[in-house]
N, C-alpha and C positions, 0 to 999 in steps of 0.2 A: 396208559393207552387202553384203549375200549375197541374189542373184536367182534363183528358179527362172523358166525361160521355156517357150513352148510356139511352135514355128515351124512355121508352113503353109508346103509344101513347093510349088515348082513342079506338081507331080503330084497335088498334094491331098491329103498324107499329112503329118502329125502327127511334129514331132520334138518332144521333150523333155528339157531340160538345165536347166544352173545354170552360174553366174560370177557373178565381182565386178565385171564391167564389162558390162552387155546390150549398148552401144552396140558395143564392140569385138568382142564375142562376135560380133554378127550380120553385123559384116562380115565377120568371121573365117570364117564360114560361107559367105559370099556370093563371097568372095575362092577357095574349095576347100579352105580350111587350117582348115575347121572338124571335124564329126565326117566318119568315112567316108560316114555314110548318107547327110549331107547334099549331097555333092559332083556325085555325077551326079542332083539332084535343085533343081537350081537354075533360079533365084533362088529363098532363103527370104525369108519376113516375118515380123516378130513378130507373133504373134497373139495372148499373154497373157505376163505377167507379175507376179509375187509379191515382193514385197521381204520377208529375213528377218534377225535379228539374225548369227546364226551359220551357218556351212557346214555343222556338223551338220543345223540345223533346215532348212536348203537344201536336200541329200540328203535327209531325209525325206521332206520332201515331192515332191522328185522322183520317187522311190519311189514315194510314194502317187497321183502321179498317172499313172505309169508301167504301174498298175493299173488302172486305167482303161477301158472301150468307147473305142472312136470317136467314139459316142453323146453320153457323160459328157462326155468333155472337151471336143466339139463344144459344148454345153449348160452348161460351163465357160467358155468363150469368149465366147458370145453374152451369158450373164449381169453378165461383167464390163463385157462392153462398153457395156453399156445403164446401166449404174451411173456410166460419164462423165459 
């Protein structure tokens, strides 16, 4: 399986990736061996998550939400959330 995610930043800012593992990804990130952005912005949380067939369809959609407001994706978040 291929995961887009979306992580609240210590600072309040919005990162957005993809992997085949969330669980190692986010430590990865929390560890400083994640992206650059992430590192002096710690600790991250997941804040959303997408499971897809393919990494193709991964990247796309990280793309598409890479386009995004602040706004959108904030309004992305809260909608999945509420759907638990």
């Amino acid at each position: 399986m291929n995961y887009v995610y979306m992580l609240r930043c210590a600072d309040g800012s919005l990162y957005t990736g993809w992997t085949t593992d969330p669980e190692r990804r986010l430590k990865a990130h929390n560890a400083g061996r994640g992206a650059k952005y992430t590192r002096s912005r710690r600790p991250v949380e997941l804040a959303y998550l997408e499971r897809w067939d393919t990494p193709r369809e991964a990247m796309r959609r990280e793309w598409q939400l890479k386009q995004l407001s602040r706004a959108e994706k904030l309004a992305l978040i809260e909608n999945k959330n509420t759907e638990a």
